[in-house]
LOSETOR-328920 format. One record per residue (C-alpha): residue number from 0; y, x, z; residue in three letters. Coordinates in Angstrom, 3 decimals. Each point is the difference from the previous one (the first is absolute). Layout:
BEGIN
<node><nr>NUM</nr><north>Y</north><east>X</east><up>Z</up><rest>ALA</rest></node>
...
***
This chain:
BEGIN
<node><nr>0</nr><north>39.594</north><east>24.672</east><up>-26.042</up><rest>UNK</rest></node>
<node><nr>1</nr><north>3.207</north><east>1.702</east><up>0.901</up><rest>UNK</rest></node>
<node><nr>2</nr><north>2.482</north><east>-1.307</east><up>2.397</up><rest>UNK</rest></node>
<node><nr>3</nr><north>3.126</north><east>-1.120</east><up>-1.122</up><rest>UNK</rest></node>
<node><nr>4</nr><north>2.915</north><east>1.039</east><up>1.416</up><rest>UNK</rest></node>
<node><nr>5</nr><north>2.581</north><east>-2.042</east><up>1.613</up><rest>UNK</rest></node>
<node><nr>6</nr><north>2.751</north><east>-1.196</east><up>2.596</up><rest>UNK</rest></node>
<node><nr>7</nr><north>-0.208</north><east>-3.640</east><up>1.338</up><rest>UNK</rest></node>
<node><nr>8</nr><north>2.789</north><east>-1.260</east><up>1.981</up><rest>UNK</rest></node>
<node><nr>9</nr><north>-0.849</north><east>-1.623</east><up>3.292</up><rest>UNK</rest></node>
<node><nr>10</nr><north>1.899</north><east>-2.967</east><up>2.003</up><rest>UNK</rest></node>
<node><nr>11</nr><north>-1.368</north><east>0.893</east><up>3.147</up><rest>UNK</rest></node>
<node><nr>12</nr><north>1.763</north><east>2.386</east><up>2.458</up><rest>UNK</rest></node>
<node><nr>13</nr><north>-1.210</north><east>3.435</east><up>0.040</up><rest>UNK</rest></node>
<node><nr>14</nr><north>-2.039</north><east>0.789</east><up>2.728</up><rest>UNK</rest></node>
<node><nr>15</nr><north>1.363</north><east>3.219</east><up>0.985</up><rest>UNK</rest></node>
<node><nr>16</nr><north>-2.475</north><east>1.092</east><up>2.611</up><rest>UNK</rest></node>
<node><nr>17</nr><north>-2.736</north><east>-0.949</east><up>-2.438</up><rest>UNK</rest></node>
<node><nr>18</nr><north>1.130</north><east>2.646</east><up>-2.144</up><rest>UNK</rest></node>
<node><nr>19</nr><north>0.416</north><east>2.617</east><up>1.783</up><rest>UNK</rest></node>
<node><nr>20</nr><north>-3.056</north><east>-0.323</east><up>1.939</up><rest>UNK</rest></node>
<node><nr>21</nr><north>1.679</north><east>0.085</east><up>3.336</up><rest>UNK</rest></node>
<node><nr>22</nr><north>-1.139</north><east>-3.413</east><up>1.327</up><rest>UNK</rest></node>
<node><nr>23</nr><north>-3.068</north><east>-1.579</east><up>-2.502</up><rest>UNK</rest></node>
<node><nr>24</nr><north>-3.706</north><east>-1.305</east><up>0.538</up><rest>UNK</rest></node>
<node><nr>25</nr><north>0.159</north><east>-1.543</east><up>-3.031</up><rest>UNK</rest></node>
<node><nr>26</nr><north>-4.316</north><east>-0.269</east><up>-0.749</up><rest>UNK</rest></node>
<node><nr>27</nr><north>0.556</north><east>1.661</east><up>-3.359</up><rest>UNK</rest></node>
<node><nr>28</nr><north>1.658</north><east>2.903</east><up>1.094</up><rest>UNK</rest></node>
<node><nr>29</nr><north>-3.106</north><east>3.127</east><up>0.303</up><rest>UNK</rest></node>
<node><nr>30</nr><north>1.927</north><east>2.166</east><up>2.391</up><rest>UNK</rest></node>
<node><nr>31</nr><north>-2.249</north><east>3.269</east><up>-0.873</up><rest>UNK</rest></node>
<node><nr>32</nr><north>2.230</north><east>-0.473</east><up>-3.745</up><rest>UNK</rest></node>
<node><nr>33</nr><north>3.598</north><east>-0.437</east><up>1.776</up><rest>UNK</rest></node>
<node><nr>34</nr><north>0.202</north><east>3.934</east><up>-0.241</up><rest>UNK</rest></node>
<node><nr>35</nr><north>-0.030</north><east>-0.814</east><up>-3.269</up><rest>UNK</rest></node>
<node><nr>36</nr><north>3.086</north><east>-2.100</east><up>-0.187</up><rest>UNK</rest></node>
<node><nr>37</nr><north>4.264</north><east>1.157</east><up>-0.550</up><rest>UNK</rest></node>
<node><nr>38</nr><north>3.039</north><east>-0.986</east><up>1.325</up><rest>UNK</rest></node>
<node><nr>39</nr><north>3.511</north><east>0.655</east><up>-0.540</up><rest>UNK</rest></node>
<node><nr>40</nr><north>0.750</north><east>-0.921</east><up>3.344</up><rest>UNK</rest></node>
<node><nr>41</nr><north>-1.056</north><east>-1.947</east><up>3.091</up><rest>UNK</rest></node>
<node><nr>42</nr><north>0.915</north><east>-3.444</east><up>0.637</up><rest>UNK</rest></node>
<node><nr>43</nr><north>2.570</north><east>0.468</east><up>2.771</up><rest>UNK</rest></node>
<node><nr>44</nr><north>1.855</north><east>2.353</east><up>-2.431</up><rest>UNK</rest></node>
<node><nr>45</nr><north>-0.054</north><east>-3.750</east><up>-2.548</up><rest>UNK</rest></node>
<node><nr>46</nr><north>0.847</north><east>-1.584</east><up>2.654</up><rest>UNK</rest></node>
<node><nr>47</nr><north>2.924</north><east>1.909</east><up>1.015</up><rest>UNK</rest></node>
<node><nr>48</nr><north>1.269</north><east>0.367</east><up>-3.794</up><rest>UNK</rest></node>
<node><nr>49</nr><north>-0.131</north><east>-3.766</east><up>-0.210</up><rest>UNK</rest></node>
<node><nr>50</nr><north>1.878</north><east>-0.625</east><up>2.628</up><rest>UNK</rest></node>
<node><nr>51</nr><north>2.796</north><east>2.797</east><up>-1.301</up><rest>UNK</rest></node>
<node><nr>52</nr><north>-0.327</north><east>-2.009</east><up>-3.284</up><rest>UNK</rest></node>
<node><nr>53</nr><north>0.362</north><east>-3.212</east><up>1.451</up><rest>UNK</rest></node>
<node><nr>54</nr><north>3.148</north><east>0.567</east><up>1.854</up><rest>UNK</rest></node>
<node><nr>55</nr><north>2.068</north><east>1.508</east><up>-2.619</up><rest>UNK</rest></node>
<node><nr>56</nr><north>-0.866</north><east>-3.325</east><up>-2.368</up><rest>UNK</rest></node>
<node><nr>57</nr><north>1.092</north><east>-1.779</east><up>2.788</up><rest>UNK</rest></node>
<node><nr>58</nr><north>3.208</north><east>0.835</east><up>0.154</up><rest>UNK</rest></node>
<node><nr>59</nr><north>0.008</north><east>0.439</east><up>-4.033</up><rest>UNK</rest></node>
<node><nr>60</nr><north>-1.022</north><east>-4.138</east><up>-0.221</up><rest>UNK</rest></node>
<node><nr>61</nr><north>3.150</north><east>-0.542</east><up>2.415</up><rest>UNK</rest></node>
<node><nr>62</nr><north>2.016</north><east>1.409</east><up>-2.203</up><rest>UNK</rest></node>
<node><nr>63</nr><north>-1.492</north><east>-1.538</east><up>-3.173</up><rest>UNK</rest></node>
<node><nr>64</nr><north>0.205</north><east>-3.492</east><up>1.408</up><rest>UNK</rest></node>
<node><nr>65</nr><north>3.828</north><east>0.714</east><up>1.502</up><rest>UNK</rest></node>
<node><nr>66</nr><north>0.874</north><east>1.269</east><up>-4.298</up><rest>UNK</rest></node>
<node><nr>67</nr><north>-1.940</north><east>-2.803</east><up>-1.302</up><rest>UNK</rest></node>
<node><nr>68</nr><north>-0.046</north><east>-3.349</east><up>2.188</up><rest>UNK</rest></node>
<node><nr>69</nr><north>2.779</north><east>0.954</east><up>1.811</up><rest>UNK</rest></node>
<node><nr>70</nr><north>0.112</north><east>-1.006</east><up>4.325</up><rest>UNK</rest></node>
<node><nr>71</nr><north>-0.624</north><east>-2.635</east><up>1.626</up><rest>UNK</rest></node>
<node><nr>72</nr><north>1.843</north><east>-2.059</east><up>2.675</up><rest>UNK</rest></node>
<node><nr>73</nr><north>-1.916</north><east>2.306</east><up>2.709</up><rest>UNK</rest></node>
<node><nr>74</nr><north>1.629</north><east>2.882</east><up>-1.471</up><rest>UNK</rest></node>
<node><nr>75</nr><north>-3.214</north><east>1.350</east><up>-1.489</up><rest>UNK</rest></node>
<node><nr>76</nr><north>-0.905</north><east>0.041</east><up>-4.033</up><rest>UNK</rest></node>
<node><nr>77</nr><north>-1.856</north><east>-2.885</east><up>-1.525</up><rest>UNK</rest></node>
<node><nr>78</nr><north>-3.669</north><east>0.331</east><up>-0.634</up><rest>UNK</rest></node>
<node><nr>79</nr><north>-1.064</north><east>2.874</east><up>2.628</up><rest>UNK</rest></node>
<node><nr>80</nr><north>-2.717</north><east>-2.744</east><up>1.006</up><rest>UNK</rest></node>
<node><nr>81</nr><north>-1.915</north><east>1.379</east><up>-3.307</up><rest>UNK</rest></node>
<node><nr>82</nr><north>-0.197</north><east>3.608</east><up>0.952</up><rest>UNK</rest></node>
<node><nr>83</nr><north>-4.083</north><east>0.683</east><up>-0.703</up><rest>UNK</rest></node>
<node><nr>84</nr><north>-1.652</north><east>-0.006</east><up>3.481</up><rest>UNK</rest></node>
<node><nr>85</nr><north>-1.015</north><east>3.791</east><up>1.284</up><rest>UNK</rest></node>
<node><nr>86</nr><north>-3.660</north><east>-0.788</east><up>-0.442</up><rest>UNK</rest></node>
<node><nr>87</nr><north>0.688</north><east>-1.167</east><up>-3.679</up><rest>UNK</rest></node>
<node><nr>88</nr><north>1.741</north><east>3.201</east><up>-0.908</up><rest>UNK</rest></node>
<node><nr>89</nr><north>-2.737</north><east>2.206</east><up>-0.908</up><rest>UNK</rest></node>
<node><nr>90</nr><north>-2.956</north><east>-0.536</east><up>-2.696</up><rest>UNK</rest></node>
<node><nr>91</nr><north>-3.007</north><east>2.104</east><up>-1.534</up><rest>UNK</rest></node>
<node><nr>92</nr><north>-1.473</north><east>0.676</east><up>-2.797</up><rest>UNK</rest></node>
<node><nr>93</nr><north>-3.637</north><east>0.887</east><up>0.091</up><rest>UNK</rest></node>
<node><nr>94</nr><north>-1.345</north><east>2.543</east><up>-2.312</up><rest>UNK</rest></node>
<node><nr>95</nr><north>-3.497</north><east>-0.229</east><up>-1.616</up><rest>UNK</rest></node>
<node><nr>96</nr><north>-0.738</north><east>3.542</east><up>-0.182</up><rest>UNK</rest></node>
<node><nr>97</nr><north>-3.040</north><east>2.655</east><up>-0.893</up><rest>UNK</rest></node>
<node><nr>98</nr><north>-1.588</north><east>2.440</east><up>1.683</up><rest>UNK</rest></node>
<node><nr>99</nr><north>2.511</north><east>2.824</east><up>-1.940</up><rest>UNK</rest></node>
<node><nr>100</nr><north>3.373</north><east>-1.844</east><up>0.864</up><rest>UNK</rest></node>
<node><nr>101</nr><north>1.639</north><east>2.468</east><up>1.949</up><rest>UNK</rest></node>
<node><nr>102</nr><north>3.417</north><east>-0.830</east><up>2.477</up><rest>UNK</rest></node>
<node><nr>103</nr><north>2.249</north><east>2.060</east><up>-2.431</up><rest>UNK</rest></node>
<node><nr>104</nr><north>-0.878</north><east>-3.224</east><up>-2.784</up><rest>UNK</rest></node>
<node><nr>105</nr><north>0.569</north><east>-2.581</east><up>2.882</up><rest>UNK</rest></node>
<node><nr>106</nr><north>3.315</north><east>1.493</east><up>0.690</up><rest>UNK</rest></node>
<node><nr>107</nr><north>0.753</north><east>-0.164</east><up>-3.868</up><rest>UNK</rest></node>
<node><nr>108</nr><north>-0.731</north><east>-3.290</east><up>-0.336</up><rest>UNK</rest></node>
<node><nr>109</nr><north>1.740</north><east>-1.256</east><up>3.122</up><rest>UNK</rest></node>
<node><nr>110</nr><north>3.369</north><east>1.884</east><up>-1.556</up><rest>UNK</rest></node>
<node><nr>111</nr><north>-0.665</north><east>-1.516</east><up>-3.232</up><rest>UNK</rest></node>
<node><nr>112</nr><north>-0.537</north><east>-3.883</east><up>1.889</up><rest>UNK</rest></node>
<node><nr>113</nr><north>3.153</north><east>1.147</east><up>2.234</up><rest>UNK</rest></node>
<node><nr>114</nr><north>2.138</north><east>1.070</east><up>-3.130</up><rest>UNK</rest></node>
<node><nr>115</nr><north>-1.097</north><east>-3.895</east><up>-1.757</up><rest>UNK</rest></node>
<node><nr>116</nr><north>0.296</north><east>-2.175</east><up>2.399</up><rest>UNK</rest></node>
<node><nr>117</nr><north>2.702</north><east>1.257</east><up>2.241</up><rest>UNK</rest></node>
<node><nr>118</nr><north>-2.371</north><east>0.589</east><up>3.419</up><rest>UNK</rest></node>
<node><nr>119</nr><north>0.203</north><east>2.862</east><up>2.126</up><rest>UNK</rest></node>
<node><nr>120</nr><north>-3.184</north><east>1.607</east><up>0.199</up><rest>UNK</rest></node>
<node><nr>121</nr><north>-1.440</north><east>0.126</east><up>3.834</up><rest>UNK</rest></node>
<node><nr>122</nr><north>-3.590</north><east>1.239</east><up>0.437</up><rest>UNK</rest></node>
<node><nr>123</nr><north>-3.160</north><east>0.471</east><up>-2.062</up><rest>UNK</rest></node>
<node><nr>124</nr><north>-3.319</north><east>0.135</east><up>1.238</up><rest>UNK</rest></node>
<node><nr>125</nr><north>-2.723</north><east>1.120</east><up>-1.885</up><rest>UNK</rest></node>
<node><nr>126</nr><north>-3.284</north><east>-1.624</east><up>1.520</up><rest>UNK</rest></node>
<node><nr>127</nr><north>-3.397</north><east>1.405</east><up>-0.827</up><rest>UNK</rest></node>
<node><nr>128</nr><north>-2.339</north><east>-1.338</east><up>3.409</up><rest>UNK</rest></node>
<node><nr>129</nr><north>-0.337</north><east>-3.613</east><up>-1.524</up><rest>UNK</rest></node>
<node><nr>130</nr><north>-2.562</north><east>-1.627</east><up>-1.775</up><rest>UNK</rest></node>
<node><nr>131</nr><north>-3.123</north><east>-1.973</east><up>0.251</up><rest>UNK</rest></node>
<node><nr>132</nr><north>-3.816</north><east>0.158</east><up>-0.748</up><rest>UNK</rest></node>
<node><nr>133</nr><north>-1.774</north><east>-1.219</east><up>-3.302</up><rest>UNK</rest></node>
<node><nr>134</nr><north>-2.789</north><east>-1.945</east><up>-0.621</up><rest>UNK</rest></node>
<node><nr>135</nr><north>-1.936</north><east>3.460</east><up>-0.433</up><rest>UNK</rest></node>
<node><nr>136</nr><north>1.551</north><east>1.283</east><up>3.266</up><rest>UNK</rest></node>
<node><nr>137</nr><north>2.158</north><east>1.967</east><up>-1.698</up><rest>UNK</rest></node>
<node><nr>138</nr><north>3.128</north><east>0.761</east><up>1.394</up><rest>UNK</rest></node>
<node><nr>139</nr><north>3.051</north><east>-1.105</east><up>-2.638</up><rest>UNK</rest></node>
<node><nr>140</nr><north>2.794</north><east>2.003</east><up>1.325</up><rest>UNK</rest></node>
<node><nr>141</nr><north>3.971</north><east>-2.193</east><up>-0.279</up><rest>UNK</rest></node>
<node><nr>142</nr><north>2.268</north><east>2.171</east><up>-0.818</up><rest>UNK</rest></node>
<node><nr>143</nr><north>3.318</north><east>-0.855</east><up>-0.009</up><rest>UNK</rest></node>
<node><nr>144</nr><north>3.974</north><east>0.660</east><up>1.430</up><rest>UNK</rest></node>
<node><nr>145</nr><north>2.232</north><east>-2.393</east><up>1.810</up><rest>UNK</rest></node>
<node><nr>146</nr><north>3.330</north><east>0.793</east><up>-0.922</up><rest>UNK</rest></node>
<node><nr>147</nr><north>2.673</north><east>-1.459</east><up>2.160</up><rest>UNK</rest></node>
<node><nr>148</nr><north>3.599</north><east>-0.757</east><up>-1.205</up><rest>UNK</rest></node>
<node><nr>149</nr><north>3.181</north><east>-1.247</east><up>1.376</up><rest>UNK</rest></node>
<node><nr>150</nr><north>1.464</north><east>-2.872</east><up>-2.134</up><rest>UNK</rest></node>
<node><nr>151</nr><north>2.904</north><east>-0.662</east><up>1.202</up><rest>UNK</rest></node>
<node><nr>152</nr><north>3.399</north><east>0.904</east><up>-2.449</up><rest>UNK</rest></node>
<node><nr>153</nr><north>1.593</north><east>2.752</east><up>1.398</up><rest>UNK</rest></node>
<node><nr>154</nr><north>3.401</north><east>-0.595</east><up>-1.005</up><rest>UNK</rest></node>
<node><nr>155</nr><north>-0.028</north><east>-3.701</east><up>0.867</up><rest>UNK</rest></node>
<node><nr>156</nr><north>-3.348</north><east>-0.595</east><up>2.479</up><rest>UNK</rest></node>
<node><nr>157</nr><north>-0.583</north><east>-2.690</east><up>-2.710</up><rest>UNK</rest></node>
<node><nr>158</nr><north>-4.523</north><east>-0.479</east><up>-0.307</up><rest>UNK</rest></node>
<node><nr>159</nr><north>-1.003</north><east>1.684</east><up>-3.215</up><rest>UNK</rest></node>
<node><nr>160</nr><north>-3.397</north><east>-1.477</east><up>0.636</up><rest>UNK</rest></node>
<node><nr>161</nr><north>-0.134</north><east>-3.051</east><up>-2.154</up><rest>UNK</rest></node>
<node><nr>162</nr><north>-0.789</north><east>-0.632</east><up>-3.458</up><rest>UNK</rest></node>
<node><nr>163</nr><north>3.594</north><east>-0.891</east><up>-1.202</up><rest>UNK</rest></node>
<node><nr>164</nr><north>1.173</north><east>3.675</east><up>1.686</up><rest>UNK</rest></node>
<node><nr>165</nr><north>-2.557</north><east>3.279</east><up>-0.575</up><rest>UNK</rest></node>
<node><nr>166</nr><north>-3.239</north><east>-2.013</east><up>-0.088</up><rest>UNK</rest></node>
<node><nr>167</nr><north>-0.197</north><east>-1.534</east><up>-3.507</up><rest>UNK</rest></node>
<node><nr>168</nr><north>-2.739</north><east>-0.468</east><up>-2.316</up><rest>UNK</rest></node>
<node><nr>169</nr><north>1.498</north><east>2.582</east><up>-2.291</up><rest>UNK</rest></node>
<node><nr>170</nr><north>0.829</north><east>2.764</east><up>2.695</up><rest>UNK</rest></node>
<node><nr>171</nr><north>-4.010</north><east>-1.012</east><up>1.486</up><rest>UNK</rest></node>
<node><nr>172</nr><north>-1.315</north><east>0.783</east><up>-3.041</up><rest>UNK</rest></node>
<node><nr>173</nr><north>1.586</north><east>3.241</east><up>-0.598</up><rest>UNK</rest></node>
<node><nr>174</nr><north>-1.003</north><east>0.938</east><up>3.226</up><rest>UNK</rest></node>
<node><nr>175</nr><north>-3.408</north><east>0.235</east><up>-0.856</up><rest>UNK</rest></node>
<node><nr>176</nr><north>1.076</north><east>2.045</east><up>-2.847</up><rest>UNK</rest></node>
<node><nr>177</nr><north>1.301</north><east>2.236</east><up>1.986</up><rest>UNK</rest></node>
<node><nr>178</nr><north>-2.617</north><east>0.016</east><up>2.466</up><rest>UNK</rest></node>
<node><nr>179</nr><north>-2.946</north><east>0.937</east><up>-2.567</up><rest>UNK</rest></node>
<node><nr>180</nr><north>2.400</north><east>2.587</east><up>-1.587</up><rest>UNK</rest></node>
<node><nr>181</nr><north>0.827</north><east>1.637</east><up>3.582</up><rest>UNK</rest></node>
<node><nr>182</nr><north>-3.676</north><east>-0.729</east><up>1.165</up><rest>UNK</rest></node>
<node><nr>183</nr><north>-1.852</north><east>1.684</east><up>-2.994</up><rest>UNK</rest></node>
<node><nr>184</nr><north>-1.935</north><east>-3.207</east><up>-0.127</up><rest>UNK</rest></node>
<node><nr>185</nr><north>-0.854</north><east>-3.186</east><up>-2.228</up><rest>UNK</rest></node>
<node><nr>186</nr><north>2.444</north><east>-2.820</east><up>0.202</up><rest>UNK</rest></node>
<node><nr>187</nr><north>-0.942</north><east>-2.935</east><up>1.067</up><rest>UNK</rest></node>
<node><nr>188</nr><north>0.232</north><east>-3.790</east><up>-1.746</up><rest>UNK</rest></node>
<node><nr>189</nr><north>3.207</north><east>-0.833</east><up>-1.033</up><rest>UNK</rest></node>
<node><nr>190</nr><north>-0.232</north><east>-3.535</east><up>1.915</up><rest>UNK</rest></node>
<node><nr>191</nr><north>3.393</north><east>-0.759</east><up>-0.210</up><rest>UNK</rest></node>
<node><nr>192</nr><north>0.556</north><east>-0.132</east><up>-3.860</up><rest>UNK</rest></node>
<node><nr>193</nr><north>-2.861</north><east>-2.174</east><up>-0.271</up><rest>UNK</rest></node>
<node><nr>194</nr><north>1.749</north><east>-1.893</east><up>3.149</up><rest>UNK</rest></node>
<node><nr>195</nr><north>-3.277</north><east>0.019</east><up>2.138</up><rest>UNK</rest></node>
<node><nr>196</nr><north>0.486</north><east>0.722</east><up>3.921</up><rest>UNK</rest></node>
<node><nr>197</nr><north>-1.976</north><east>1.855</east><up>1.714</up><rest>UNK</rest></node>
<node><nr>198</nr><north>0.154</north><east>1.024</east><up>3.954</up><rest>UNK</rest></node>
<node><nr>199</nr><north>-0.425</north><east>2.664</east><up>1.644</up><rest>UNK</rest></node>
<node><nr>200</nr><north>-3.142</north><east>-0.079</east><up>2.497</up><rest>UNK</rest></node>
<node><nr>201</nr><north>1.857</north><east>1.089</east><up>3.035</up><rest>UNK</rest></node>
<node><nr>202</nr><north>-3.610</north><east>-0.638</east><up>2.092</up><rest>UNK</rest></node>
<node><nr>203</nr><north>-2.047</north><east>3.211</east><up>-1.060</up><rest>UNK</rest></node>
<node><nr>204</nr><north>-3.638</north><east>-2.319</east><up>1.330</up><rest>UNK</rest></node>
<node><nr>205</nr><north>1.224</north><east>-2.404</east><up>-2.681</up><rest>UNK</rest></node>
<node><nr>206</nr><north>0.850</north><east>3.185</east><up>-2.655</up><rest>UNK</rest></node>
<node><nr>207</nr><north>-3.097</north><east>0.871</east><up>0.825</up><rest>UNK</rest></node>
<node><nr>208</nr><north>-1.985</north><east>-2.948</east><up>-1.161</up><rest>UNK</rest></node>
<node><nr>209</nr><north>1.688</north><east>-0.487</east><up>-3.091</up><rest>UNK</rest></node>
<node><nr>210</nr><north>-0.451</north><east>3.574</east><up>-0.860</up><rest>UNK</rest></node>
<node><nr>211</nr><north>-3.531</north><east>-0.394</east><up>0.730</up><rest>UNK</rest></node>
<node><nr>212</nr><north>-0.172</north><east>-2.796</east><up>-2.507</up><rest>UNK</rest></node>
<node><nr>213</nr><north>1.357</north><east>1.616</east><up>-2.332</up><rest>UNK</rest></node>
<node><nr>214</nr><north>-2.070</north><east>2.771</east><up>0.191</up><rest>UNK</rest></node>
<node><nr>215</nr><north>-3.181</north><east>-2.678</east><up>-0.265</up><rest>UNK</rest></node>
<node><nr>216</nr><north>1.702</north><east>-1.587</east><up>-2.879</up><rest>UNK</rest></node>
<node><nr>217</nr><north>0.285</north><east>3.393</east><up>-1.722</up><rest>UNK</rest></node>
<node><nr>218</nr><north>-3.640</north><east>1.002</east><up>0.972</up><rest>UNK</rest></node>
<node><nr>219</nr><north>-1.548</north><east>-3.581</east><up>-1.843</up><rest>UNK</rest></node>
<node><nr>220</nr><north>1.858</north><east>0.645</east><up>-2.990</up><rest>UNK</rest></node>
<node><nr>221</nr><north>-1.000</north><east>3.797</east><up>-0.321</up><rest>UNK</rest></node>
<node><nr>222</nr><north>-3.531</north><east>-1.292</east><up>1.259</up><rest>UNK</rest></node>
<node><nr>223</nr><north>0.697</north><east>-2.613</east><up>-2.960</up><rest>UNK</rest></node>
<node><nr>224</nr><north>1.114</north><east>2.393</east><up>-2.576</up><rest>UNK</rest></node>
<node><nr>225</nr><north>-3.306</north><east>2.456</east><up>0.737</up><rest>UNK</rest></node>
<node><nr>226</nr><north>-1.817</north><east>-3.011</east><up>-0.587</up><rest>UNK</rest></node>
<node><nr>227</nr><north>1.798</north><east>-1.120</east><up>-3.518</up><rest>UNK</rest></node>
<node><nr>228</nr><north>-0.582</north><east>3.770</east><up>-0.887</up><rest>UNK</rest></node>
<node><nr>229</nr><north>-3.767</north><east>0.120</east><up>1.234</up><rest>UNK</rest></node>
<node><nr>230</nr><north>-0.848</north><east>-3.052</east><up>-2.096</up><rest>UNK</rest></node>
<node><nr>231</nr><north>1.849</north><east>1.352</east><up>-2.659</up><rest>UNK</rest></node>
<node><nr>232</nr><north>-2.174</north><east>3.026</east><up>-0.120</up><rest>UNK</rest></node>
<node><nr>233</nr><north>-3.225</north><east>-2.339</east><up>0.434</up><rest>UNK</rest></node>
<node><nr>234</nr><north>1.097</north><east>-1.832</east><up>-3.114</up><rest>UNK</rest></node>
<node><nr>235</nr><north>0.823</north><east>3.166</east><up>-1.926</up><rest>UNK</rest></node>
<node><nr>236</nr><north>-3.417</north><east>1.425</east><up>0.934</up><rest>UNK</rest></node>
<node><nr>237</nr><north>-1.793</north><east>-3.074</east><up>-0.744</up><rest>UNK</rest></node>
<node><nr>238</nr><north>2.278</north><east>-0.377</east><up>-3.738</up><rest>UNK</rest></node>
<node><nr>239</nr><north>-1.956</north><east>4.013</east><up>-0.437</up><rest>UNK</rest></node>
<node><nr>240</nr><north>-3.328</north><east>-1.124</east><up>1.072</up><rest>UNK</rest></node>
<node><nr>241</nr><north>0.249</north><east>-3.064</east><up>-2.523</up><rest>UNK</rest></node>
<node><nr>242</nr><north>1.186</north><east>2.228</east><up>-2.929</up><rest>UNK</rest></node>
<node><nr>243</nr><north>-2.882</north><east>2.313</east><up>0.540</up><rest>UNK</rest></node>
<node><nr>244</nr><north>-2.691</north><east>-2.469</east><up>-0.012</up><rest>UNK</rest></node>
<node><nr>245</nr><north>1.935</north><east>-1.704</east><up>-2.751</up><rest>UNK</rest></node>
<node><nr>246</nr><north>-0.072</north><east>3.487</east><up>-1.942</up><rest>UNK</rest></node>
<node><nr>247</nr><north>-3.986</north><east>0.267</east><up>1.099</up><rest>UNK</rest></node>
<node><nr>248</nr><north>-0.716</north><east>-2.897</east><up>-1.684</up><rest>UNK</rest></node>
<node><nr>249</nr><north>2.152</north><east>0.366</east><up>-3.296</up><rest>UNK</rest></node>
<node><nr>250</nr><north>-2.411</north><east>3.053</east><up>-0.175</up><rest>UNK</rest></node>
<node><nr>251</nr><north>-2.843</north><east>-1.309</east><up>0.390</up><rest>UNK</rest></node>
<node><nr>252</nr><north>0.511</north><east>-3.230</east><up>-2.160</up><rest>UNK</rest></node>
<node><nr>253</nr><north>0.899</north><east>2.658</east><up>-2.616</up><rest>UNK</rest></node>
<node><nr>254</nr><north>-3.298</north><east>1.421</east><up>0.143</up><rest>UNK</rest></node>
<node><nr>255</nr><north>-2.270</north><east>-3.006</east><up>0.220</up><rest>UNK</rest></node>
<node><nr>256</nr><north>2.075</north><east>-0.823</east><up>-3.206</up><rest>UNK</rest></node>
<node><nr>257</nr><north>-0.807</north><east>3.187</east><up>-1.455</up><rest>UNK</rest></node>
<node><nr>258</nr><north>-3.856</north><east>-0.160</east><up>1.176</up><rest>UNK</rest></node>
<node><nr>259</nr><north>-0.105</north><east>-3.466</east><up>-1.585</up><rest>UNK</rest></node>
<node><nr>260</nr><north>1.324</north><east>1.208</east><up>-3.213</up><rest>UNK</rest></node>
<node><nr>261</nr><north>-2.473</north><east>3.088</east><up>-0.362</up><rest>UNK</rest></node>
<node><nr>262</nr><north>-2.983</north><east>-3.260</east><up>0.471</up><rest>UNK</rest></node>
<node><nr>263</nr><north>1.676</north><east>-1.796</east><up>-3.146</up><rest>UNK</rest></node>
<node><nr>264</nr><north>0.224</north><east>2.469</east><up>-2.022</up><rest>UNK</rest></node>
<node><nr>265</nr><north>-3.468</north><east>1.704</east><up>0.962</up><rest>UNK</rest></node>
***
């Protein structure tokens, strides 16, 4: 079954260091892979970009709260006490890619995303050392791509994160329209017309497990399907068998009713 492509949005700050590999033990990293893996850049070079970022909407919310709320009797504009807190002002999407996704499609999509939503496109990281073992053994390789944004307004430091700014239904939806056009891959569900939710498993132990049910779940029903079809073919063997003895004894009632004829008239 082939993977569907796609981009969920997570809540959680973006572990920088995580991505880049410069500080992680995480148990389902397999280090011997991390060759493997692409960066655009290193985490301190985020880090630094954020805080460029940060500044400059900064001083771009003073001067959108001075315009629109006008000053206060300290002298300072109205409303600076909702300026989005440093830690809040940067967000990832996370990439469920194959093992042909190359950076150059990352990069695409990120621009795309960036070009949507209004973000400013930080750092992608292409990871290809995670993953866990089967209940064959096997090992099921995850790959995937954390792509990390900042989400603040440029113009007026104003949090573009939230569903009544960038983050609507509509604009998450054609998201992963653009993400299995950029990706080469199948979209996935399109939960949000049907208005299901469904999260994102941050915890790749838990991703794990429910991929690993769904891999059993997909193994009883082909499991059930060779059985349907097996029976099938016992049935349609056994239908043959009965029309052949069927036609063996048509024959030979035809000739005991011949013999018995030849008697009577004898």
């Amino acid at each position: 079954m082939a993977k569907k492509g796609t981009a969920h949005y997570s809540k959680k700050t973006p572990q920088l260091e995580h991505n880049d590999r410069t500080k992680d033990e995480a148990k389902t990293i397999h280090k011997e892979l991390s060759h493997l893996n692409e960066y655009t850049c290193t985490s301190q070079e985020v880090q630094t970009k954020i805080d460029e970022l940060y500044s400059k909407a900064q001083n771009n919310f003073y001067e959108y709260c001075k315009n629109k709320n006008g000053l206060a009797k300290s002298g300072k504009p109205k409303g600076l006490h909702n300026f989005t807190k440093k830690e809040k002002c940067y967000h990832e999407f996370i990439y469920e890619i194959n093992e042909n996704t190359t950076m150059e499609q990352c990069k695409e999509l990120s621009e795309k995303i960036a070009e949507l939503t209004g973000f400013t496109p930080l750092q992608i990281s292409i990871h290809r050392d995670e993953g866990h073992n089967n209940k064959n053994g096997d090992f099921i390789t995850h790959y995937h791509a954390h792509a990390t944004f900042f989400t603040l307004e440029r113009e007026t430091g104003l949090q573009l994160a939230r569903m009544e700014a960038s983050l609507t239904k509509e604009n998450l939806s054609k998201i992963q329209d653009l993400t299995a056009q950029t990706l080469q891959m199948e979209r996935g569900e399109r939960r949000f017309e049907r208005g299901e939710k469904k999260n994102y498993i941050q915890d790749y132990k838990e991703y794990a497990r429910v991929k690993e049910q769904e891999r059993e779940i997909l193994d009883i029903a082909l499991e059930t399907q060779e059985t349907a079809l097996k029976l099938k073919n016992d049935l349609d063997l056994r239908e043959i068998d009965l029309k052949l003895k069927e036609n063996d004894l048509n024959a030979k009632e035809t000739h005991l009713n011949e013999e018995r004829q030849k008697i009577e008239s004898g």
